[in-house]
C-alpha positions as CSV (number, residue, x, y, z in Angstrom):
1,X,110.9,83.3,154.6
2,X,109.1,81.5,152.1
3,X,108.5,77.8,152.3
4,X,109.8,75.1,150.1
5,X,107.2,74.1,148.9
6,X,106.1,78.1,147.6
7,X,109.5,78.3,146.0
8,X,109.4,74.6,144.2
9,X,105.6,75.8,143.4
10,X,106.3,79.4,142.2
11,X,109.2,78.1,140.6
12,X,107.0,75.5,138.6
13,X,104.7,78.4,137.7
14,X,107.9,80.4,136.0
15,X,109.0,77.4,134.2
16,X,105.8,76.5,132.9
17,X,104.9,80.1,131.4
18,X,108.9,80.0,130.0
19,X,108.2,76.9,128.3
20,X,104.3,76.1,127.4
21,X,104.6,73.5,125.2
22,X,103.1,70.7,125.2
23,X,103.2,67.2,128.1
24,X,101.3,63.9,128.4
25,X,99.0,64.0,131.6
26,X,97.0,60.8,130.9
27,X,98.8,58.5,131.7
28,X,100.6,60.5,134.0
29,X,104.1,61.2,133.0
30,X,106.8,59.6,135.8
31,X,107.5,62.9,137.8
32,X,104.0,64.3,136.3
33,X,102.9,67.8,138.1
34,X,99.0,66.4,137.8
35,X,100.0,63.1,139.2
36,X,98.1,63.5,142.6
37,X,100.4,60.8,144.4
38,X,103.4,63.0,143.7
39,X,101.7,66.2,145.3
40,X,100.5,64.2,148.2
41,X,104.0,62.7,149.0
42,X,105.3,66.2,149.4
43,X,108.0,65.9,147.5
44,X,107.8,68.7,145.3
45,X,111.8,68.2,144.7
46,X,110.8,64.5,142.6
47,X,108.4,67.0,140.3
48,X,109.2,67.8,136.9
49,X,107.4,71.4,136.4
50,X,109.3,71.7,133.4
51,X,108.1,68.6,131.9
52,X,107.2,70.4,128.2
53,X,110.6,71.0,127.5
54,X,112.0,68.9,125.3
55,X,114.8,66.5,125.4
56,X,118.8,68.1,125.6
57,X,119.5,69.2,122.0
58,X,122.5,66.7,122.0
59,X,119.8,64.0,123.2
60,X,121.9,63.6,126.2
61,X,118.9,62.3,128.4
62,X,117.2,60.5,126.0
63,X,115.2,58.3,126.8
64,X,112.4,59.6,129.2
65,X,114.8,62.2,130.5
66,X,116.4,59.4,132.7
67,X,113.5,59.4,134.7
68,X,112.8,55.9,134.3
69,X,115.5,55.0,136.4
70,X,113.5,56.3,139.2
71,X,113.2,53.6,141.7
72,X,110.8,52.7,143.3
73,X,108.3,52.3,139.9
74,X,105.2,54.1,139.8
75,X,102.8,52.5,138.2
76,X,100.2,55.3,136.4
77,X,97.5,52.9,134.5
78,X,96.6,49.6,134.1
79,X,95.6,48.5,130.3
80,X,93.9,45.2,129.1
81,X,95.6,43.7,126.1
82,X,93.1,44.7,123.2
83,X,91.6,46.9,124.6
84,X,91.5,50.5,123.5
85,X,92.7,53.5,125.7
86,X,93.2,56.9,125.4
87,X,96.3,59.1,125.8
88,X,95.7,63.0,126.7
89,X,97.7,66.2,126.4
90,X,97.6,69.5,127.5
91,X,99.6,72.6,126.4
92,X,99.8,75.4,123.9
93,X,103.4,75.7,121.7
94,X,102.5,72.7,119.2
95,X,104.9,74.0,116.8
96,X,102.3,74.0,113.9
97,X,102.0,70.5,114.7
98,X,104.2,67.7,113.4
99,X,104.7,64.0,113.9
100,X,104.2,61.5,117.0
101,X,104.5,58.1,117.7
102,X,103.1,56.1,121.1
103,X,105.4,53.3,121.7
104,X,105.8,50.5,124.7
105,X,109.0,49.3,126.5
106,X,109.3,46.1,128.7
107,X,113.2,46.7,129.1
108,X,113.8,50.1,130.8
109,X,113.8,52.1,127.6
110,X,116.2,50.2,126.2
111,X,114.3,50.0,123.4
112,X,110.8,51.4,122.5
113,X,108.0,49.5,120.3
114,X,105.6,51.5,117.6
115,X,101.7,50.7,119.0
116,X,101.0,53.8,116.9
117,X,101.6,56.7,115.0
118,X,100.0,60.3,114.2
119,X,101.5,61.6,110.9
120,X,100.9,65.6,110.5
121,X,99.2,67.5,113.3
122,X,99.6,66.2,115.9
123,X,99.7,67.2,118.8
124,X,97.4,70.0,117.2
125,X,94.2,68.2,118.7
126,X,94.8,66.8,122.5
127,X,93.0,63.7,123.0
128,X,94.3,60.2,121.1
129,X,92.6,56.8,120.6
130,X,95.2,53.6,120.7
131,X,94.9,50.4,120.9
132,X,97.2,47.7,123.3
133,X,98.2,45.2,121.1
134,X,96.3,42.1,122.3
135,X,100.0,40.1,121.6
136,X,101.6,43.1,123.6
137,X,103.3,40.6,126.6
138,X,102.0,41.2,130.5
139,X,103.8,42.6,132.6
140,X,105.3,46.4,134.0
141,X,106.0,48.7,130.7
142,X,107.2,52.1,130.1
143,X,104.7,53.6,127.5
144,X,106.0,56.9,125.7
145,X,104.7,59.6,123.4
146,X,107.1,61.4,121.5
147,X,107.1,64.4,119.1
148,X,108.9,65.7,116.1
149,X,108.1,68.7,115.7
150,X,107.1,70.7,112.5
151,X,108.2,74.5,112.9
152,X,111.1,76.2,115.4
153,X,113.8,74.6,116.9
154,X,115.0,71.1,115.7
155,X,114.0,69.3,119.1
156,X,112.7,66.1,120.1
157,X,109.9,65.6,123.0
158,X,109.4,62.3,125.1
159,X,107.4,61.8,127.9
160,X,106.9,58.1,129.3
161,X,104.5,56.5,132.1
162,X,104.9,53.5,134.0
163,X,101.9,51.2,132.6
164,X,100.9,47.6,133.6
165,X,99.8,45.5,130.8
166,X,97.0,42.5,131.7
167,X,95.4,39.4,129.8
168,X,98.3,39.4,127.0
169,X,99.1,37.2,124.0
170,X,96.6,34.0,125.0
171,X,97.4,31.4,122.8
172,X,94.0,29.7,122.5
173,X,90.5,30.3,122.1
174,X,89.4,34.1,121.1
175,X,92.4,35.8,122.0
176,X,94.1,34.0,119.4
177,X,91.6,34.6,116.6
178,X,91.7,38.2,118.0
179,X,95.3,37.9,117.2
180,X,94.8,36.7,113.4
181,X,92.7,39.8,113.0
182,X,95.0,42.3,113.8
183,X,97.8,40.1,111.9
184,X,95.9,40.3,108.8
185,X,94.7,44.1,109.1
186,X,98.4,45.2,109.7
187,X,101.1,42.5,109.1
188,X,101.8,42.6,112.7
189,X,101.0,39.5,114.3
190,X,103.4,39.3,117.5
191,X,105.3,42.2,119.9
192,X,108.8,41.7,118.1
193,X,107.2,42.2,114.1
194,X,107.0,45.8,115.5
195,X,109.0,48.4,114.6
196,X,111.0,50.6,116.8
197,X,110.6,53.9,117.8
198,X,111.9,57.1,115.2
199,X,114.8,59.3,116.8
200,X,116.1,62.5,115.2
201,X,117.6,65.8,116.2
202,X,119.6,64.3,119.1
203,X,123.3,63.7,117.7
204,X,124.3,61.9,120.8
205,X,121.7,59.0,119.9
206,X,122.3,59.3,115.8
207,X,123.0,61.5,112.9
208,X,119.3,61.8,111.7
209,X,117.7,65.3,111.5
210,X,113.5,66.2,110.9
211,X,114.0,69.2,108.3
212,X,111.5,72.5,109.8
213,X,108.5,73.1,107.9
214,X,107.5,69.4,107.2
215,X,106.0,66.5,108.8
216,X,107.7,63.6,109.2
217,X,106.1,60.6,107.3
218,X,107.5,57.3,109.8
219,X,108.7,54.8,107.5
220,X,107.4,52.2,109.5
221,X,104.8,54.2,111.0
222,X,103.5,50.5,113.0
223,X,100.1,48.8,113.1
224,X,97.8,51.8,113.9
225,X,98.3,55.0,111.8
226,X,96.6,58.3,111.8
227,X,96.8,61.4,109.7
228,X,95.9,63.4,106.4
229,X,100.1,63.0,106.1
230,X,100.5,59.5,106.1
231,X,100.8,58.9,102.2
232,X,103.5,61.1,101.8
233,X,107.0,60.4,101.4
234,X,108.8,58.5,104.0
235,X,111.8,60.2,105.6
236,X,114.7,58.2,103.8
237,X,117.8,58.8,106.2
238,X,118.7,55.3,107.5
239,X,118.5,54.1,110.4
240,X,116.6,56.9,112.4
241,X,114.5,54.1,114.3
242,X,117.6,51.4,114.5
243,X,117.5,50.1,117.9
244,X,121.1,50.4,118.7
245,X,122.9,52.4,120.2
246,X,121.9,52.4,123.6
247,X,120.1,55.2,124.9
248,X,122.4,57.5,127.2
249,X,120.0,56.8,130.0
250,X,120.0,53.4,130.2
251,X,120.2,51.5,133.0
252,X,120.1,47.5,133.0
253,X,117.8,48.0,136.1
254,X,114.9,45.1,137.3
255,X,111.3,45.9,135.9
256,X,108.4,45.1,138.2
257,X,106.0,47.4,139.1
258,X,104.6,48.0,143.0
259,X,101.4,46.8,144.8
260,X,99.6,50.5,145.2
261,X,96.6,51.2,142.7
262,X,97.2,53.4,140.0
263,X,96.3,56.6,140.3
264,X,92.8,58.3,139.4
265,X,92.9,59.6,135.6
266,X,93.9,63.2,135.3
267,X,90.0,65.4,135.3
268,X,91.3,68.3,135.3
269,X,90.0,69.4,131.7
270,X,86.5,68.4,132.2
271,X,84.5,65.1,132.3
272,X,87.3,62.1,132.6
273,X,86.4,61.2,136.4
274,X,83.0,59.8,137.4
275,X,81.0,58.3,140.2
276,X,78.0,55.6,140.4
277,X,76.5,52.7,142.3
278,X,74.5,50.2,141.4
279,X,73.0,46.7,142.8
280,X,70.6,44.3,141.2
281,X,69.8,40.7,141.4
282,X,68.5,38.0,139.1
283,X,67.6,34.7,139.3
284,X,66.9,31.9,136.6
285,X,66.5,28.4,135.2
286,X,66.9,26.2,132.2
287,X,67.7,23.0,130.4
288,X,70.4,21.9,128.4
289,X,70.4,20.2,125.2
290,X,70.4,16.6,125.6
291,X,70.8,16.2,128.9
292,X,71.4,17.9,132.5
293,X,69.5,20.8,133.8
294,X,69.9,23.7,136.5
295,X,69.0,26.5,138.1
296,X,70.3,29.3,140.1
297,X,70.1,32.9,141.5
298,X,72.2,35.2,142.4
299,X,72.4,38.9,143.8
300,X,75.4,41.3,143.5
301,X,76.7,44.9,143.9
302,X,79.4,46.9,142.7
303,X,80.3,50.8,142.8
304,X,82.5,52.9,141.2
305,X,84.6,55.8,141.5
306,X,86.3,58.1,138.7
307,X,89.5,55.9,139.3
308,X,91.1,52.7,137.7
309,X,89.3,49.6,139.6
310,X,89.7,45.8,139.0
311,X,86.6,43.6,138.2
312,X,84.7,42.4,141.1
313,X,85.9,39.1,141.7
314,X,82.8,36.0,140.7
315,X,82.1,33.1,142.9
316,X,81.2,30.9,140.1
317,X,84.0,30.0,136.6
318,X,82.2,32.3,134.6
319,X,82.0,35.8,136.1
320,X,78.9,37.8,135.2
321,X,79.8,41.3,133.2
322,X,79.6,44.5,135.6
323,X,78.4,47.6,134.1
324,X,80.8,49.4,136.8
325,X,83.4,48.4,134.3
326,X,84.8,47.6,130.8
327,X,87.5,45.3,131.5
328,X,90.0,48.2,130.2
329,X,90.3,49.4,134.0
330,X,89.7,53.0,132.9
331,X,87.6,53.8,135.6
332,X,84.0,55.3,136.1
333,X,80.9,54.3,135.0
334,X,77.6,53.2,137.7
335,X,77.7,49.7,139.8
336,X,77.1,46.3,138.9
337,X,74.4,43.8,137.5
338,X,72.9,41.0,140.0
339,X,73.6,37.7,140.0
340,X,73.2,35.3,137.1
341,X,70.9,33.3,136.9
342,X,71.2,29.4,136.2
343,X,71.7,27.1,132.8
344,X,71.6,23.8,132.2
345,X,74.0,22.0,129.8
346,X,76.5,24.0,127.9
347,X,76.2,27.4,129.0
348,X,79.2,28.9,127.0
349,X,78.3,31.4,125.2
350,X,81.0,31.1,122.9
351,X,79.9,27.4,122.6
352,X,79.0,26.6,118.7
353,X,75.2,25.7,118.5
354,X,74.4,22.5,117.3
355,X,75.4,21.6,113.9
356,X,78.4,24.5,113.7
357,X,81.5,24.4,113.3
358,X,83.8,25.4,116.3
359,X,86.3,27.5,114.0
360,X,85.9,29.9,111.2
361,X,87.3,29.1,107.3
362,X,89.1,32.1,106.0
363,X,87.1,33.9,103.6
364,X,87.7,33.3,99.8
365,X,89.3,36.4,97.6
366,X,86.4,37.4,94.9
367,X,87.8,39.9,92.2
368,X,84.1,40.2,91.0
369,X,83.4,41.7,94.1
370,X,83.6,45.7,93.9
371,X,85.7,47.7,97.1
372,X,83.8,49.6,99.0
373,X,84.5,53.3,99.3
374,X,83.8,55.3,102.3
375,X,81.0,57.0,100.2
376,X,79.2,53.6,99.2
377,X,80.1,52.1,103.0
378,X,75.9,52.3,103.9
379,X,75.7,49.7,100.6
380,X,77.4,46.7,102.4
381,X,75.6,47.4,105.7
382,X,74.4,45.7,108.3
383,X,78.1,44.2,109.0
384,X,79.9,41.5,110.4
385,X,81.5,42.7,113.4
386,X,85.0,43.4,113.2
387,X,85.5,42.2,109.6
388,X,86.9,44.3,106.4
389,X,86.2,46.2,102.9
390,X,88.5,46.9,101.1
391,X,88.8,50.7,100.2
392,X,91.2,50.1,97.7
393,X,94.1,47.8,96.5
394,X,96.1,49.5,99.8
395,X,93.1,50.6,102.0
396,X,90.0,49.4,104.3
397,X,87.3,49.9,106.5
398,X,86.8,48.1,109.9
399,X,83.1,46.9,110.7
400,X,82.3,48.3,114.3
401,X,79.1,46.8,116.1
402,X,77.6,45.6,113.3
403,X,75.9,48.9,112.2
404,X,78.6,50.8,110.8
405,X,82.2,50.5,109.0
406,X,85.3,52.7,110.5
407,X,88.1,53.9,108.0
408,X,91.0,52.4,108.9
409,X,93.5,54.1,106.3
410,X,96.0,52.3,104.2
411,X,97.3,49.0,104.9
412,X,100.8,47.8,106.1
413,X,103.8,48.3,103.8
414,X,103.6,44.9,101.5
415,X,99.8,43.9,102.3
416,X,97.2,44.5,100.1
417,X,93.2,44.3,100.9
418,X,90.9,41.8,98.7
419,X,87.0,41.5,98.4
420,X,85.5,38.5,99.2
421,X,82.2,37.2,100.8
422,X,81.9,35.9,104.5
423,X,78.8,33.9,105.6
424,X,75.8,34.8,105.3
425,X,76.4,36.5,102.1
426,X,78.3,39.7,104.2
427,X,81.1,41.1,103.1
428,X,84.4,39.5,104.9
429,X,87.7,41.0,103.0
430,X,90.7,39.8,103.8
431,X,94.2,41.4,104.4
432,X,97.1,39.3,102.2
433,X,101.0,39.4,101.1
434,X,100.7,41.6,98.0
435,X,101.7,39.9,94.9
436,X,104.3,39.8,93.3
437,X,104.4,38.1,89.8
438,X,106.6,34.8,89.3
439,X,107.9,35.9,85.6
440,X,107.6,39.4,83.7
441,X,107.7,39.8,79.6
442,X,110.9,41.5,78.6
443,X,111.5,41.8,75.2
444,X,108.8,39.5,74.5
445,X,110.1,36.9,77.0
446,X,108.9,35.6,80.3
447,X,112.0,36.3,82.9
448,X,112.0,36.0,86.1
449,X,111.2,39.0,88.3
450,X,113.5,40.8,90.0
451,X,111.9,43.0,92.1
């Protein structure tokens, strides 16, 4: 007589061939096949092999199919606010493509906030950059993927993963001028301006349907957009990403993730897990400005495995960087630098030098100045890291590294971009409320505008 776990594992094998469509595998979905922890427990009855279905047509177990009511939480990745991450796929069916959003929740999928969307064809390609907003709060959330799709049935797929958000929304220093940039790129400038997630094709959660045969343009698509199908025409059924009601799943249940590491990333498609080691040591001296002086030398090691792993803890304020790893505890990468060596005075790097100011003036708006179109992007360079051109009226670039600009798309609804000039004669474009005139002529008479 066959084993359980043959049948649970045949029986995954004839559920995945039925239904090859398409499931999230980094981060690992809660109930996840490729989640190692879950085939290690045993437990083949906790697995979802039939986690590319999607949701009940009557949206029954939306959201996350219930399963984040599973107790205790599993915690699949840990994410640095700011930094950017990237969520994989596998499977076949896409449908012809379609629409998708990644979202976050910090209330048991009561409701679901918009990090990003990919407008037209997606999930066509497998692999998607996002960024975690740096005002997204610490803490245990549920992040989700979900998918209207463009051909076949009218469905709707979610998958969601337990995440644990680190280092968010600072309210001083560089985290808050981090903040101001992403405020004036997308109008977003704290977790609640975002908008909430789009529903459709579920009439137990509202009346809103995603007609075959297009892509559904978001009509608040959220901070970070992607696609060649963005600048069409928003869907215009209201309502379709209201926040009420409340899901059929939800559960007023605690939040608070466990004490076990996250899993290692899913490798199984080649190249996400890696290995290295490292040691080195360093020793220095020097003198401040004005007065005091130091010296000091230090030796250190660090290895790394493909997996999620904190930063060595530093015995001195200021920890030294570790090439072992980014700071977006994504894992991999060789082991760590030596030891810093000593400084005398100020030795913040951040510091202003002598005779600087210790905060940045807003750029001035130059309509003399000419936008910069991707083709004419090598004319403005070198760059100020992370500041803007303006494409258009309704479009920019992002500086990256100095060296080259990164085509960020259109801006957010009611923003508009405008040139102006940074220090040091680079361009520094600024993000703004587009205008709206105080008075328009009518019939040869200055009224006020109406909208």
């Amino acid at each position: 007589m066959p084993s359980l776990k043959t049948i649970a594992l045949l029986a995954g094998l004839l559920t995945s061939s039925a239904y090859a469509h398409i499931e999230m595998i980094q981060p690992y979905a809660i109930r996840s096949k490729y989640n190692p922890k879950n085939t290690a427990s045993g437990d083949y009855n906790s697995i979802d092999y039939s986690m590319t279905t999607p949701l009940e047509q009557s949206g029954s177990n939306f959201a996350c199919k219930g399963y984040q009511n599973d107790r205790p939480i599993q915690i699949s990745a840990s994410y640095k606010a700011g930094s950017q991450q990237t969520l994989k796929l596998t499977g076949s069916a896409v449908h012809d493509g379609g629409s998708c959003q990644i979202s976050l929740s910090y209330d048991n999928g009561k409701t679901f906030r918009v990090i990003k969307s990919m407008i037209g064809g997606c999930p066509i390609k497998k692999d998607y950059d996002f960024t975690v907003p740096k005002y997204a709060p610490s803490g245990t959330a549920l992040l989700a993927w979900s998918w209207n799709n463009k051909v076949g049935n009218r469905e709707f797929y979610m998958n969601c993963a337990w995440v644990e958000i680190q280092g968010g929304a600072k309210a001083a220093g560089k985290a808050r001028r981090d903040v101001e940039l992403q405020r004036r790129a997308s109008g977003y400038g704290s977790f609640e301006d975002l908008p909430y997630i789009f529903k459709a094709n579920m009439p137990e959660v509202n009346k809103c349907t995603a007609p075959e045969g297009k892509d559904v343009v978001y009509p608040h698509p959220g901070p970070d957009v992607e696609g060649d199908a963005a600048h069409g025409t928003p869907h215009s059924e209201k309502g379709c990403d209201a926040p009420t009601p409340d899901p059929p799943t939800y559960k007023d249940l605690p939040v608070k993730g466990g004490g076990d590491a996250p899993p290692p990333p899913y490798s199984g498609d080649g190249g996400d897990s890696g290995s290295g080691s490292g040691s080195g040591s360093g020793s220095g001296s020097g003198s401040g400005s004005g007065s005091g002086s130091g010296s000091g030398s230090g030796s250190g090691s660090d290895s790394g495995s493909g997996g999620y792993s904190q930063p060595s803890p530093s015995p001195t304020p200021k920890p030294q960087p570790q090439s072992g790893n980014d700071g977006s505890y994504n894992g991999g990468g060789g082991g760590g630098g030596g030891g810093g060596g000593g400084s005398g005075g100020d030795d913040d790097p951040t510091s202003p030098a002598p005779g600087e100011s210790s905060s940045e003036s807003d750029p001035t708006p130059d309509p003399s100045l000419p936008y910069g179109p991707p083709s004419k992007f090598s004319d403005f360079l070198p760059c100020k890291p992370d500041s803007f051109i303006c494409t258009s009226a309704h479009g920019f670039a992002q500086c990256a590294l100095g060296n080259r600009y990164v085509d960020m798309g259109s801006t957010a609804a009611g923003m508009m971009c405008k040139p102006a000039m940074g220090a040091g004669g680079k361009r520094d474009d600024v993000i703004v409320r587009e205008e709206v005139p105080e008075k328009v002529a009518v019939r040869g008479k200055d009224v006020p505008y109406q909208g």
